[in-house]
C-alpha positions as CSV (number, residue, x, y, z in Angstrom):
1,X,116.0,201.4,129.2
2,X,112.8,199.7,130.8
3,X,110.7,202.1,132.4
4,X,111.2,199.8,135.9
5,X,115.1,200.2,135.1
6,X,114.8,203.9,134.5
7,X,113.1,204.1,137.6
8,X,115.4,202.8,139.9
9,X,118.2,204.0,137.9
10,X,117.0,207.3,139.0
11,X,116.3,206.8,142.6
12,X,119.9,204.7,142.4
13,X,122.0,207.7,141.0
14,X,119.8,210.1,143.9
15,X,120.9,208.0,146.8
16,X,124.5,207.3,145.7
17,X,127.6,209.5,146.6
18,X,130.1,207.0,144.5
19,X,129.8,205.4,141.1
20,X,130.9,202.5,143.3
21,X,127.6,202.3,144.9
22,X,125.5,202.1,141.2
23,X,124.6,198.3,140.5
24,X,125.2,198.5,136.8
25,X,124.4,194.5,136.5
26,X,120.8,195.5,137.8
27,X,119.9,198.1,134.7
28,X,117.9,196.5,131.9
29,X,119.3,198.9,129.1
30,X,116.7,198.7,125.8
31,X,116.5,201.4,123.0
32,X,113.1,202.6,121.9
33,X,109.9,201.0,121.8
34,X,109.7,196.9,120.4
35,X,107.7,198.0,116.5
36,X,103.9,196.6,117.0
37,X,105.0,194.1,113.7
38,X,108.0,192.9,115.1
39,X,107.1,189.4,114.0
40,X,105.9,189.9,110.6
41,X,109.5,191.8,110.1
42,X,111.8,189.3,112.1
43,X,110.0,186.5,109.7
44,X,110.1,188.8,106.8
45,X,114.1,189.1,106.9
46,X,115.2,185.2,108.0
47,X,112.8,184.5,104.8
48,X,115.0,186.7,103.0
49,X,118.4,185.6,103.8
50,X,118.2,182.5,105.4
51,X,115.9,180.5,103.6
52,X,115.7,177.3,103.9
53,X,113.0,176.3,106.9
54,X,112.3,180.0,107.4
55,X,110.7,179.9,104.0
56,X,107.8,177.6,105.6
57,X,107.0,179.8,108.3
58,X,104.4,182.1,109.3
59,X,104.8,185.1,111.9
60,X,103.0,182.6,114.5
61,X,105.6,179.5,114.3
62,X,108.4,181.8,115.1
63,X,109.3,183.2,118.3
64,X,110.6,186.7,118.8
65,X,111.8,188.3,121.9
66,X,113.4,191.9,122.8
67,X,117.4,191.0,124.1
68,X,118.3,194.0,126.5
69,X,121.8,196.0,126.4
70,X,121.6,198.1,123.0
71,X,122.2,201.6,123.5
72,X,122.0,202.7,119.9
73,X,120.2,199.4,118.2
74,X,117.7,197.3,119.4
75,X,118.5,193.5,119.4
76,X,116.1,190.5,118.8
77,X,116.5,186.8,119.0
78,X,114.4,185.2,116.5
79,X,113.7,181.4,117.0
80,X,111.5,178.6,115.4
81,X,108.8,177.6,117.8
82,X,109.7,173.8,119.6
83,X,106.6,172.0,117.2
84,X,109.3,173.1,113.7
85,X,111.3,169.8,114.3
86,X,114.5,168.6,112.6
87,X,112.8,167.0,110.1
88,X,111.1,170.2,108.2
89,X,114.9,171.5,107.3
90,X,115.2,168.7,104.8
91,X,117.8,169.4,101.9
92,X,118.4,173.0,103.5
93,X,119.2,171.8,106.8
94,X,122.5,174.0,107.0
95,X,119.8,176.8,107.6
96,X,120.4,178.3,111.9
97,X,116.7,177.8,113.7
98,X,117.7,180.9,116.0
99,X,119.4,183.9,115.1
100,X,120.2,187.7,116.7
101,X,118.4,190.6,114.9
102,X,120.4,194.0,115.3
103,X,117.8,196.9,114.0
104,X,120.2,200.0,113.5
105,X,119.4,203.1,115.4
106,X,120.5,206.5,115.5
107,X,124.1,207.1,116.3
108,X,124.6,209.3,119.5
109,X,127.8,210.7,117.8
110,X,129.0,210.0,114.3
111,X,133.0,209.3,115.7
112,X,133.8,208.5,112.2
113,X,133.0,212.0,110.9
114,X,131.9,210.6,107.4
115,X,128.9,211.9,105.6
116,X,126.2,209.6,103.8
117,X,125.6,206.5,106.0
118,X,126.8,206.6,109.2
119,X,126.9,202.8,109.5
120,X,128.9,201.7,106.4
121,X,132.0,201.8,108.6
122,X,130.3,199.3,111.1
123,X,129.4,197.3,108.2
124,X,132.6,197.1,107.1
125,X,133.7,196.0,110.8
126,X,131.5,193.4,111.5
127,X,131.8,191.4,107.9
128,X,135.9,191.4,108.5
129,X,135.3,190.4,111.8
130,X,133.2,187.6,111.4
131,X,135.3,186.2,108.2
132,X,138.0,186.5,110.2
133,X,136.0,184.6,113.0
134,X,136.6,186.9,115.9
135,X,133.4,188.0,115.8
136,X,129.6,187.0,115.2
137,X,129.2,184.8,112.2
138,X,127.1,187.2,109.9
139,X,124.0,185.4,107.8
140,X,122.9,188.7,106.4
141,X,123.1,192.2,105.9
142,X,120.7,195.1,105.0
143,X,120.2,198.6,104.9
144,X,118.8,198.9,108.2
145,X,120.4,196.1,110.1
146,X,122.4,192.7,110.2
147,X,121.3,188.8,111.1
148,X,124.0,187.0,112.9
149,X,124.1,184.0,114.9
150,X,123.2,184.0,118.0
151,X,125.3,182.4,121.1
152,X,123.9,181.4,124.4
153,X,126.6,182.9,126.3
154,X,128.1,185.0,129.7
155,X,129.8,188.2,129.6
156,X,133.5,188.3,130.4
157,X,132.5,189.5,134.1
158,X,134.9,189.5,137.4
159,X,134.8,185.6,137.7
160,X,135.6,185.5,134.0
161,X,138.4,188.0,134.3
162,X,140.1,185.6,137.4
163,X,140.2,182.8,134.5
164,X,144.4,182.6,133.5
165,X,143.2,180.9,129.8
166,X,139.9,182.9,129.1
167,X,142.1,186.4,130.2
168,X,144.9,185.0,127.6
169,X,142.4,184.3,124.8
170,X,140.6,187.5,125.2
171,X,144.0,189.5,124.9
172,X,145.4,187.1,121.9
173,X,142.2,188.2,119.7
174,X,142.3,191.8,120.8
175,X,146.0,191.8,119.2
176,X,144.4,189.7,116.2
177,X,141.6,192.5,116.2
178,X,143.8,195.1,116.2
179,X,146.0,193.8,113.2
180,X,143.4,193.4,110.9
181,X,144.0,195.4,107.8
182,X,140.8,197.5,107.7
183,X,139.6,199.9,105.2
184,X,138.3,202.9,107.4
185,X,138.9,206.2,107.7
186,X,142.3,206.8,109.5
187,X,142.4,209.3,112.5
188,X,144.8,210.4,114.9
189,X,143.7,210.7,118.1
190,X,140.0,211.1,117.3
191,X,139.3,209.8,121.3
192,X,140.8,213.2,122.6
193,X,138.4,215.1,119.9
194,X,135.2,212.7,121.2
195,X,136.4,214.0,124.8
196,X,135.9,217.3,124.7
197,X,132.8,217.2,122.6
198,X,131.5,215.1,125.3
199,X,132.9,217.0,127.8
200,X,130.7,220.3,126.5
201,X,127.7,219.2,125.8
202,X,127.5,217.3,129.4
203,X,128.9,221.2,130.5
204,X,126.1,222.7,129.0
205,X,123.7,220.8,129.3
206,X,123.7,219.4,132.7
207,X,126.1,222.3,134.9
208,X,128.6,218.9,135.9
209,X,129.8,221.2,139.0
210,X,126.3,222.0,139.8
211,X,124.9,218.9,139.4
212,X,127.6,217.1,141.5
213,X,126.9,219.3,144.2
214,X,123.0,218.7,144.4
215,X,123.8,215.3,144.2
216,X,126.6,215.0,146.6
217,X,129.0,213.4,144.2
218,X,131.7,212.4,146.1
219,X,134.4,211.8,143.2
220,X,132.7,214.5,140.6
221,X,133.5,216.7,143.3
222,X,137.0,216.3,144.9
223,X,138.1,216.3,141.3
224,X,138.0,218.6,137.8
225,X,136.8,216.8,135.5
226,X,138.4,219.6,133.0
227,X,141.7,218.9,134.5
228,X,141.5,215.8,134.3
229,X,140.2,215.3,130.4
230,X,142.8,217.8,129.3
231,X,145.9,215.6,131.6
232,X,145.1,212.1,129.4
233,X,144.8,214.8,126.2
234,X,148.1,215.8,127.0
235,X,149.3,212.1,127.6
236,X,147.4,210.5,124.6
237,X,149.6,213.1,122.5
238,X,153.2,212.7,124.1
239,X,152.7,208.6,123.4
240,X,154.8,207.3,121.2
241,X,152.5,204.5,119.6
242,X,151.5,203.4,115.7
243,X,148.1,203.7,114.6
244,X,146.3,200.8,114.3
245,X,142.7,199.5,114.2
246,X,141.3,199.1,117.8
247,X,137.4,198.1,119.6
248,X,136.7,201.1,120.4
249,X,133.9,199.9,123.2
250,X,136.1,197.5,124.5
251,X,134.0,195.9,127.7
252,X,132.9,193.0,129.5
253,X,129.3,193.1,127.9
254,X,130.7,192.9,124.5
255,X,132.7,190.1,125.5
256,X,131.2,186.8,124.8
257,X,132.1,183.5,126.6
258,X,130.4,180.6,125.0
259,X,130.8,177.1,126.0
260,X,132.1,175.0,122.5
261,X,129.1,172.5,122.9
262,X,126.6,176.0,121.8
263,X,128.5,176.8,119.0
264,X,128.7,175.2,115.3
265,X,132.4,174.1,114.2
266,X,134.4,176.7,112.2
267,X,132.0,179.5,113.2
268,X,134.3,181.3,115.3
269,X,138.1,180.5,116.5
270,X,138.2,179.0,120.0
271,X,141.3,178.4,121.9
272,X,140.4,175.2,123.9
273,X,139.9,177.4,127.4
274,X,138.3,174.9,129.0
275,X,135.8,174.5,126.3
276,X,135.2,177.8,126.6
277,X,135.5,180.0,123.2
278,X,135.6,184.0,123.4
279,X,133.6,186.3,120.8
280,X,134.1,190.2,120.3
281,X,130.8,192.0,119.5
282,X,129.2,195.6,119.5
283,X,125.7,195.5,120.4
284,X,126.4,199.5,120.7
């Protein structure tokens, strides 16, 4: 988070009694400091695995800038400069001139409960996801990150959501998502477990009671939040559902709506909305 954004997150959160009354939209959400030699390691890795063009460039006819909503990774898009025209791709012209950047960071909690590399399960996510062009196509992966291509796009906000066709796409390539035979780790009701651990730690770190008091939380305070956690527990475990693979941050910022005009044929499935195409991501 910027340090203007933390700021008046702050005084936000001080002067609000309801979630209601938070202007998410407003919050510039950024992980960690942007790495002095950004550049020389943004040029470093499309050298690497995109070749092509990038193989003529230097760290000053590229252009790198910081993309804000990662609250685990910090995301980069990485473009040659205007002067690189058309004609400098030559044979290898199937090369992208822009591309997104995801730099892994550390994992808030490890939901997967696996020991060794906490992001070989993501890996294994996004590679099935984009060859099964649902997701962002992938150009390259590494140990500390991916290179995927990058879409001029919207999130799948309110006016998005009042759309009949982009509502219907979204929810045909969650049920596509969620029938894709992935190999993960199964668990049973691992959302309950990431409750209460969540559920503690804000307990005893923060005093929720006390804390909604001093602050005059409205909600926090007309209801237990105990109660409550324990009451979808309960519910979670008296469904009758099959296990299958799910997007487990399922929300309008990892929704992508991008016109077809921004996007290159076969990179991912689009369902003629209007010329409008839908891609799942998880810029976590």
């Amino acid at each position: 988070m910027s340090e203007k954004a933390a700021k008046k997150s702050l005084q936000t959160l001080k002067d609000c009694k309801r979630v209601e009354d938070v202007n998410f939209a407003e919050l510039e959400i950024i992980r960690g400091q942007t790495p002095d030699d950004i550049n020389d390691r943004c040029l470093q890795l499309c050298q690497q695995y995109l070749s092509g063009i990038w193989s003529q460039q230097t760290a000053d006819t590229i252009h790198v800038r910081r993309l804000t909503g990662g609250l685990t990774n910090q995301l980069y898009h990485c473009s040659l400069n205007r002067q690189s025209s058309d004609t400098d791709v030559g044979a290898e012209g199937c090369a992208p001139r822009e591309v997104a950047i995801r730099l892994y960071g550390s994992k808030y909690v490890n939901i997967n409960g696996t020991d060794g590399n906490e992001r070989l399960t993501d890996i294994i996510i996004a590679l099935l996801a984009s060859r099964s062009r649902l997701g962002p196509k992938i150009y390259g992966l590494f140990e500390g990150g991916e290179i995927l291509a990058y879409y001029k796009h919207r999130p799948f906000h309110v006016s998005e959501q009042q759309n009949p066709r982009l509502v219907s796409q979204v929810f045909t390539k969650l049920a596509r998502f969620h029938a894709m035979d992935v190999p993960v780790r199964r668990r049973h009701h691992w959302l309950a477990d990431m409750f209460d651990r969540f559920y503690e730690r804000a307990d005893t770190t923060l005093g929720i009671n006390t804390m909604a008091k001093e602050l005059e939380c409205e909600t926090f305070i007309e209801y237990d939040i105990g109660l409550e956690k324990d009451w979808i527990k309960a519910l979670i475990a008296r469904t009758d559902s099959p296990m299958v693979f799910t997007h487990n941050d399922f929300r309008s910022s990892n929704i992508m709506i991008v016109d077809n005009k921004d996007m290159m044929d076969g990179e991912v499935e689009g369902e003629d909305s209007d010329g409008q195409t839908v891609v799942f991501c998880d810029f976590d």
